[in-house]
Every structure is written in C-alpha cells, then in structure tokens.
C-alpha positions, 0 to 999 in steps of 0.5 A: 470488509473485516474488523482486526482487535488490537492486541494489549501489545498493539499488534494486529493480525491480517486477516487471510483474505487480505494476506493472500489477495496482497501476497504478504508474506511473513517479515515483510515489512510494510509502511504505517501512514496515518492518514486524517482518522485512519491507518493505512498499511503499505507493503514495502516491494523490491523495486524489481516487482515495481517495474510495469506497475504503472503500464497503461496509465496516461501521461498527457497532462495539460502544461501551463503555456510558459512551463512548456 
C-alpha cells in the first residue's frame, strides 16, 4: 500500500506501481466516489475495452417463485 500527500492545490499523484498495474494513461479521466470514510478513484474506459470483462462470472441466482 502507498501513501500520496495532497498538494496546497488538492491534487495528488499516483503512484507508478499503481499507474502502470491500472494502464492510466495521462488525461484520462477517472470517477471520484466518496464512499463511508474514504476516496475511491475509477477510471473511465471505452465501452469497447469493457467487452468480456464480466466472462466466467455466475448468472444463476435464486428467483422468488412469483418473479419467475
């Protein structure tokens, strides 16, 4: 885990690791979502990388009886 400082003009660098391990790329935009006591930073994609990022996961779900 790495710590950032936040800048007199509330910015914040990310750090390399993470960078690179998330392929930001400068000017991308990311989402900022406050969430109970803390930050979290999503990066916006292209809906065209997004295809098959949900492959493998399980659709079976249990439906109530009268939903059916």
């Amino acid at each position: 885990m790495s710590s950032v400082k936040i800048s007199p003009k509330y910015q914040v660098v990310i750090p390399r690791k993470v960078r690179d391990s998330m392929q930001l790329k400068p000017g991308q935009k990311v989402q900022v979502i406050p969430y109970g006591n803390r930050i979290e930073l999503i990066p916006e994609r292209k809906i065209s990388e997004m295809r098959g990022f949900l492959k493998g996961i399980n659709t079976q779900i249990e439906r109530e009886k009268d939903r059916l």
